[in-house]
C-alpha positions in Angstrom: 83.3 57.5 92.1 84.6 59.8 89.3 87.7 61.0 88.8 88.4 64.9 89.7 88.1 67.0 86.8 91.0 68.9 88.0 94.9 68.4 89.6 97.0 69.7 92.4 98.7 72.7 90.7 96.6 73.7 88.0 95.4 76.9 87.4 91.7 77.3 87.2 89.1 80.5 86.7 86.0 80.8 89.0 83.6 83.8 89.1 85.3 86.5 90.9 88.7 85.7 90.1 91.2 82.6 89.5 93.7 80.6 91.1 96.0 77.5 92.1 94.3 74.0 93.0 96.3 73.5 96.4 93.8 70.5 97.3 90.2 68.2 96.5 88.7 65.7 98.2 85.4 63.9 96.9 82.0 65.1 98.2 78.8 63.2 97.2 79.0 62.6 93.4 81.4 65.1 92.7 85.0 66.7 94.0 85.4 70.0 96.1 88.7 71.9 95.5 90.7 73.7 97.8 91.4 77.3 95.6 94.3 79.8 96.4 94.2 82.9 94.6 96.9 85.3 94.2 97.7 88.0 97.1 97.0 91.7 96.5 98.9 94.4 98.7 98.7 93.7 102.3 95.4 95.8 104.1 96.5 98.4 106.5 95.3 96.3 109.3 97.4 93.5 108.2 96.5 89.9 107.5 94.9 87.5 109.8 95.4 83.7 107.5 94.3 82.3 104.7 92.0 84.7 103.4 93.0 84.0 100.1 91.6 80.1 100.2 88.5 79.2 99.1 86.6 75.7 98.9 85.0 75.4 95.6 83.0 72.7 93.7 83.9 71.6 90.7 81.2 72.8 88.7 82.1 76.4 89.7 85.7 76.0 88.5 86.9 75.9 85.0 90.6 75.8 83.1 92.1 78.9 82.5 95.1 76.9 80.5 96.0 73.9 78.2 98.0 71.5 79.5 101.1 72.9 78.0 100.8 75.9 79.6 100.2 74.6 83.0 103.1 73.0 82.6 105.5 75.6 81.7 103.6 78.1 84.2 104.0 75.7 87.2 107.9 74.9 86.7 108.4 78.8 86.8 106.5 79.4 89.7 108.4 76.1 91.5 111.9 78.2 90.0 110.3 81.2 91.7 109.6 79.8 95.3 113.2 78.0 95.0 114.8 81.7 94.5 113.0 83.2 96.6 
């Protein structure tokens, strides 16, 4: 088996938008990844769940940042959620 491409917590770029790796798991010869993207302003008929989760493959994912940047971008959103 191969090692996933991608990490918990990195930010990655898909078509139709980008997100957070919240999860992966293996699947054949590759990795699926668990995808949240960013919440726009609630619907008037309010939200149901987790519409903002998508499985994706790893193929249809790709870094949106360096390594640096993930970095620095992760420990603000961490100060964020701990202020919040």
């Amino acid at each position: 088996m191969i090692l996933p491409k991608f990490s918990e917590g990195q930010i990655v770029g898909f078509i139709g938008g980008k997100g957070i790796i919240k999860n992966y798991r293996p699947e054949l010869d590759s990795w699926i990844y668990l995808v949240e993207m960013p919440m726009g302003s609630e619907p008037e008929m309010g939200r149901v769940g987790y519409e903002t989760m998508i499985w994706l493959s790893e193929v249809d994912i790709f870094p949106l940042f360096n390594t640096f940047s993930d970095e620095v971008l992760n420990r603000k959103q961490k100060n964020l959620a701990i202020a919040c």
